[in-house]
Backbone as XML, in Angstrom:
<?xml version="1.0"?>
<chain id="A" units="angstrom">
  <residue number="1" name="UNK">
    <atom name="N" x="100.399" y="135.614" z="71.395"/>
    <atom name="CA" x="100.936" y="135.113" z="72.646"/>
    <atom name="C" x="99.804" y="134.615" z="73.560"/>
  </residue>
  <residue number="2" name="UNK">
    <atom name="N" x="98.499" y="135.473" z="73.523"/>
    <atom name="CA" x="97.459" y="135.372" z="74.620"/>
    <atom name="C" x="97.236" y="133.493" z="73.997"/>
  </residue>
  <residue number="3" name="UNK">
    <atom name="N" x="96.989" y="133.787" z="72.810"/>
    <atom name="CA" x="96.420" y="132.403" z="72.045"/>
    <atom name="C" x="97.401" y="130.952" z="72.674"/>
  </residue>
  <residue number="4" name="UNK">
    <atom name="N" x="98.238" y="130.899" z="72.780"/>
    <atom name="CA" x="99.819" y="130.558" z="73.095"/>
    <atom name="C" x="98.714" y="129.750" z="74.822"/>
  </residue>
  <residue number="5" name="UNK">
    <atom name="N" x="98.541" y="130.612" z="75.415"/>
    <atom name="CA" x="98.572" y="130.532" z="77.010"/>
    <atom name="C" x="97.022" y="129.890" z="76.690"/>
  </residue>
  <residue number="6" name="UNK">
    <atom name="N" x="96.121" y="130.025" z="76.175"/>
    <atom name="CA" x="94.736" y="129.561" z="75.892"/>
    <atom name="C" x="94.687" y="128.116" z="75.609"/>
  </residue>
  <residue number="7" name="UNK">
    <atom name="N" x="96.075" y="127.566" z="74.510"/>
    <atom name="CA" x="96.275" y="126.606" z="74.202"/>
    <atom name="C" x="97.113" y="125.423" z="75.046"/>
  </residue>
  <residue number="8" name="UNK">
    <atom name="N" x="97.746" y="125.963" z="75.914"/>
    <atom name="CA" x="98.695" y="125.473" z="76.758"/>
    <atom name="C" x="97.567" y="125.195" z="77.831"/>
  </residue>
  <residue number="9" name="UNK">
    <atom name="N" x="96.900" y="125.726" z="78.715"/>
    <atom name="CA" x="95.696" y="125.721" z="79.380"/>
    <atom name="C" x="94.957" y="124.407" z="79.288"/>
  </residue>
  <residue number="10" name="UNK">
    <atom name="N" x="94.638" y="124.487" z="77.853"/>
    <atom name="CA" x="93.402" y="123.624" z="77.276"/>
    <atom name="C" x="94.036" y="122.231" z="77.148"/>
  </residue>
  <residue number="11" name="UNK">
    <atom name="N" x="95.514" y="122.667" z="76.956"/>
    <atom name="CA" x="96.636" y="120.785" z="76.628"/>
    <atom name="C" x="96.441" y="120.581" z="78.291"/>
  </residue>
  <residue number="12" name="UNK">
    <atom name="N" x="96.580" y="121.466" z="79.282"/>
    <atom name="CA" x="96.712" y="120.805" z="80.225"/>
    <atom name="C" x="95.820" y="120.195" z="80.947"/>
  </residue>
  <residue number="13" name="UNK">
    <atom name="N" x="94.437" y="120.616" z="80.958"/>
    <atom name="CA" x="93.226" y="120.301" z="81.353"/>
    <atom name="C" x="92.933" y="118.949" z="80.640"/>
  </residue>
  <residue number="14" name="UNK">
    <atom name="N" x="93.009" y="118.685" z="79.358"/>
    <atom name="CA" x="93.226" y="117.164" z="78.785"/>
    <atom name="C" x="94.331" y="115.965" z="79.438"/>
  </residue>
  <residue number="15" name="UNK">
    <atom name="N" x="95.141" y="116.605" z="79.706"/>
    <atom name="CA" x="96.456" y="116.216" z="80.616"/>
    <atom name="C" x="95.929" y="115.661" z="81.885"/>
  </residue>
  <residue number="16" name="UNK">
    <atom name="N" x="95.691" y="116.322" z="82.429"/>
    <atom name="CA" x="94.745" y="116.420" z="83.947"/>
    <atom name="C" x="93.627" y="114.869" z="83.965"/>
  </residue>
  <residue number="17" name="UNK">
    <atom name="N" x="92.830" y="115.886" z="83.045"/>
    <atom name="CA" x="91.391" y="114.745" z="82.306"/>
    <atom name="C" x="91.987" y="113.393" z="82.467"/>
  </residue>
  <residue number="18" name="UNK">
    <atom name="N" x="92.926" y="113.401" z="81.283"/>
    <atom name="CA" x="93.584" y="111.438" z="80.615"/>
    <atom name="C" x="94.326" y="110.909" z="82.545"/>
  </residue>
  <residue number="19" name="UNK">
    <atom name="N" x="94.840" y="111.850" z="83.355"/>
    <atom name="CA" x="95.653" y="111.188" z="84.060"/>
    <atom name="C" x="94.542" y="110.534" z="85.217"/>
  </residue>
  <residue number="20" name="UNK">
    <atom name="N" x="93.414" y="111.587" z="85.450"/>
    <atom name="CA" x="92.525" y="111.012" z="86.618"/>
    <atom name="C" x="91.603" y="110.050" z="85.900"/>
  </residue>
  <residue number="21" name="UNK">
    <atom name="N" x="91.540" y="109.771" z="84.771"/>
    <atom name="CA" x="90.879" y="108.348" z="84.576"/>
    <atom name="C" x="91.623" y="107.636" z="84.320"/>
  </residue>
  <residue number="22" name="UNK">
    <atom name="N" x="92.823" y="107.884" z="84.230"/>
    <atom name="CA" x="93.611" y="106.147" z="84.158"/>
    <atom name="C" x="94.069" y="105.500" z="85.125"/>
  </residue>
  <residue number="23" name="UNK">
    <atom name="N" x="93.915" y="106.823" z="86.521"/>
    <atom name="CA" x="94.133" y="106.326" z="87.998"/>
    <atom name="C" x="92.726" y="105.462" z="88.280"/>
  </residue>
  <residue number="24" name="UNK">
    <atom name="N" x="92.059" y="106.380" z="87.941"/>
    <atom name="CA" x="90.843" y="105.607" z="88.042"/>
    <atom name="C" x="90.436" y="104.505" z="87.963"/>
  </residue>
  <residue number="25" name="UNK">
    <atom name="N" x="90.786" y="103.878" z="86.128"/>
    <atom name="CA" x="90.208" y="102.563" z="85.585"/>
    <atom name="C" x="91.416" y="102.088" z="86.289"/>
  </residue>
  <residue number="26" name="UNK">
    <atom name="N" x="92.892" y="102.009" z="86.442"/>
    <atom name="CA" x="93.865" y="101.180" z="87.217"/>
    <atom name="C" x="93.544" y="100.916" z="88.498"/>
  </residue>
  <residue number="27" name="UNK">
    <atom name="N" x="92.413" y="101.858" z="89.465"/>
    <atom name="CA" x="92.318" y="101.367" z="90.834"/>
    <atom name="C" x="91.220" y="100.083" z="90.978"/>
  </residue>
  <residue number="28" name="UNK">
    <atom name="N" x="90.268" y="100.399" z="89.440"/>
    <atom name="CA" x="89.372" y="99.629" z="89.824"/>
    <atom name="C" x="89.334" y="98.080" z="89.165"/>
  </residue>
  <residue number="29" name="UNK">
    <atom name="N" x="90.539" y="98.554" z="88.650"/>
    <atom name="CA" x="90.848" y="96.788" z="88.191"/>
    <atom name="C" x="91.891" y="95.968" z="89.167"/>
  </residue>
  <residue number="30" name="UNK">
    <atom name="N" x="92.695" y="96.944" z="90.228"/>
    <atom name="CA" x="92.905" y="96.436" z="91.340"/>
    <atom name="C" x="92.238" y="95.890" z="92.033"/>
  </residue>
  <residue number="31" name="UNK">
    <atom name="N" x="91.130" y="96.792" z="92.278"/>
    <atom name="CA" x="90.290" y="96.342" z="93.161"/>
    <atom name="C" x="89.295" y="95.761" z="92.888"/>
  </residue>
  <residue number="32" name="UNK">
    <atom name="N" x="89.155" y="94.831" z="92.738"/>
    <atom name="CA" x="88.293" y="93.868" z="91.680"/>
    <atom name="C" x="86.744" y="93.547" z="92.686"/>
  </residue>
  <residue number="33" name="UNK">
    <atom name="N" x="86.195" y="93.301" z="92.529"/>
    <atom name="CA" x="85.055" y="92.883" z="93.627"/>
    <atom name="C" x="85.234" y="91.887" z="94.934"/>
  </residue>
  <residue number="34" name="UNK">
    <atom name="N" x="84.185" y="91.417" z="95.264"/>
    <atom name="CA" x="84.356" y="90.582" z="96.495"/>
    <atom name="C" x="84.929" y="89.281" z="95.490"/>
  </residue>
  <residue number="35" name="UNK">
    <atom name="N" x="85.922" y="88.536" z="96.883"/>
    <atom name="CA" x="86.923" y="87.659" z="96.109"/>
    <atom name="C" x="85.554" y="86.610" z="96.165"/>
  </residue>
  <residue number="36" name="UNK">
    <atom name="N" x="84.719" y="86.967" z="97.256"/>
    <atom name="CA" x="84.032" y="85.108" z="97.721"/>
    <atom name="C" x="83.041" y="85.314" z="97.128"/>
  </residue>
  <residue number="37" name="UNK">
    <atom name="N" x="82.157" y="86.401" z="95.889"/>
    <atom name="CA" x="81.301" y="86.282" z="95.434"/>
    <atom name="C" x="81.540" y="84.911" z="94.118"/>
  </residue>
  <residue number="38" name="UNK">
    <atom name="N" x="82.898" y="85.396" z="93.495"/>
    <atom name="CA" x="82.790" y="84.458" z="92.606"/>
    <atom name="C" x="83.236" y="82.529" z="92.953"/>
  </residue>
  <residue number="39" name="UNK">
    <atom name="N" x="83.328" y="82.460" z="94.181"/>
    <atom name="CA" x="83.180" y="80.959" z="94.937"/>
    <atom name="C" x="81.960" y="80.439" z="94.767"/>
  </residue>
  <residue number="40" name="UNK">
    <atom name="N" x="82.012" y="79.056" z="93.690"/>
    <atom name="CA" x="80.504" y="78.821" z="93.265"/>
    <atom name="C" x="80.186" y="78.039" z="94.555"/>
  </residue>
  <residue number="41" name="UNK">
    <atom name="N" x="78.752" y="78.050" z="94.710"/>
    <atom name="CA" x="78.310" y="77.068" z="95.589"/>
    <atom name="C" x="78.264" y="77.551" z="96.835"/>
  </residue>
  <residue number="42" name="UNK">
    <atom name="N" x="78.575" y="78.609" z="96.958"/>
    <atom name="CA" x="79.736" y="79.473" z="98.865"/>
    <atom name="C" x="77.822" y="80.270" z="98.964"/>
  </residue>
  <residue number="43" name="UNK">
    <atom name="N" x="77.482" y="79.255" z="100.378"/>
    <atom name="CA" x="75.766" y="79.666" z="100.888"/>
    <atom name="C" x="76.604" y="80.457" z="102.449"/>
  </residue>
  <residue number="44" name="UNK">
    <atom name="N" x="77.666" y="81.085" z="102.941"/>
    <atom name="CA" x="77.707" y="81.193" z="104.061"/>
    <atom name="C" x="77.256" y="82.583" z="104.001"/>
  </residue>
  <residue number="45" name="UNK">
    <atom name="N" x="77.600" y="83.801" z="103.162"/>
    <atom name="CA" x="77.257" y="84.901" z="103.269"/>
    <atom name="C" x="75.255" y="85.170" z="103.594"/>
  </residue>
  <residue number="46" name="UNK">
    <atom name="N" x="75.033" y="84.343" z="102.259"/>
    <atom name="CA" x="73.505" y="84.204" z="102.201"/>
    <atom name="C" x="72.753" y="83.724" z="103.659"/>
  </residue>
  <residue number="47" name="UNK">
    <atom name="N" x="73.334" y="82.518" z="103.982"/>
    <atom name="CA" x="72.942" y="81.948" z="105.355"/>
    <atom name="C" x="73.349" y="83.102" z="106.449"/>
  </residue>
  <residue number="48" name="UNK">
    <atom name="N" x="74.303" y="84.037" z="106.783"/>
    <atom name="CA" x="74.007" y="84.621" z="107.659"/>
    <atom name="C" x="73.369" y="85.637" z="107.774"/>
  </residue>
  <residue number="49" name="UNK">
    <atom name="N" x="73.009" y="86.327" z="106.017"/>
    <atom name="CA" x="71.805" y="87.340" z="106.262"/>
    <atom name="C" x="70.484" y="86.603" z="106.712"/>
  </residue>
  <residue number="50" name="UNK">
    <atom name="N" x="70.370" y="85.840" z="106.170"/>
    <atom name="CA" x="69.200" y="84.874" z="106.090"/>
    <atom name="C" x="68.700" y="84.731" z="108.080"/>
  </residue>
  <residue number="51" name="UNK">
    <atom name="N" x="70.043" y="84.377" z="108.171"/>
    <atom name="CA" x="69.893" y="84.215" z="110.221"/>
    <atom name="C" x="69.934" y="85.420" z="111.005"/>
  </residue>
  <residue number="52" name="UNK">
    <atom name="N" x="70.563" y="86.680" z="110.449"/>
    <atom name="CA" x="70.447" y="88.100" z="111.020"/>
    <atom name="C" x="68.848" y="88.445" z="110.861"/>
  </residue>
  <residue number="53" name="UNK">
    <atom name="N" x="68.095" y="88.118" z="109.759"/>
    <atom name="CA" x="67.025" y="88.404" z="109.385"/>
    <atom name="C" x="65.510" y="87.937" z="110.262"/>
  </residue>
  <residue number="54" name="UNK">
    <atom name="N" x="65.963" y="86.388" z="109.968"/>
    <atom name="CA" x="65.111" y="85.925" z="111.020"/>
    <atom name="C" x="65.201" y="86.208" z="112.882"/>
  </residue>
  <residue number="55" name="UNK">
    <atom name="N" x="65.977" y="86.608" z="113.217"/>
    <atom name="CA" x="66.924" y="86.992" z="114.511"/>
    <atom name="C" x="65.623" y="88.248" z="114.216"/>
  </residue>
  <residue number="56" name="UNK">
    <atom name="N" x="66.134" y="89.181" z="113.805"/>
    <atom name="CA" x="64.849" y="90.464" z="113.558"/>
    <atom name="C" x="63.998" y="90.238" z="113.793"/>
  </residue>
  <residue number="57" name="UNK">
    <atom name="N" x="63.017" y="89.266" z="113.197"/>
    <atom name="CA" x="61.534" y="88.965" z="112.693"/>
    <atom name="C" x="61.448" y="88.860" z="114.440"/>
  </residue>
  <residue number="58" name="UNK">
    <atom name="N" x="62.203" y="87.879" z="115.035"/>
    <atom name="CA" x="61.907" y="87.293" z="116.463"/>
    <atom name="C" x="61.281" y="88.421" z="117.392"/>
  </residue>
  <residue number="59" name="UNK">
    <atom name="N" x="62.591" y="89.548" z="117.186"/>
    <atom name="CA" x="62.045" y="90.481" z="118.175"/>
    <atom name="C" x="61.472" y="91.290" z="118.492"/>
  </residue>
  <residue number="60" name="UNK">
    <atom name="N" x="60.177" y="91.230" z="117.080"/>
    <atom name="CA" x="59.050" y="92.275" z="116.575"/>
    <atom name="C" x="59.203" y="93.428" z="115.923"/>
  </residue>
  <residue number="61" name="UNK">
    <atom name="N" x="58.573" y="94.102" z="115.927"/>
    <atom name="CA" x="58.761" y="95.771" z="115.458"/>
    <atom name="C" x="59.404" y="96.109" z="116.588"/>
  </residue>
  <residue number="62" name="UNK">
    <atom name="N" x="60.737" y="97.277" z="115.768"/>
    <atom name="CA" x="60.648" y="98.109" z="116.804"/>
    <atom name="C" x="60.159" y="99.571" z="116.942"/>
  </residue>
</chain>
């Protein structure tokens, strides 16, 4: 019987296991990356680090 409850345990922990990675791999194929990375040619992200950056440089160390 003990064996019984050892085995039932161990199915469920696999149970458990299979269900939180398939939430898992399903959230992250929802959530796919940034939509505007794959926009070829798209300089606006780049251009405004690029202008936050230099904006910095301007106002020395701080």
């Amino acid at each position: 019987m003990e064996l019984i409850f050892w085995l039932g345990g161990f199915a469920l922990l696999l149970l458990v296991g299979a269900t939180v990675l398939t939430v898992r791999v399903r959230r992250t194929r929802h959530h796919g990356g940034d939509a505007d990375a794959a926009i070829s040619g798209e300089r606006s992200h780049s251009d405004a680090i690029a202008a936050a950056h230099t904006a910095g440089e301007a106002l020395g160390p701080h």
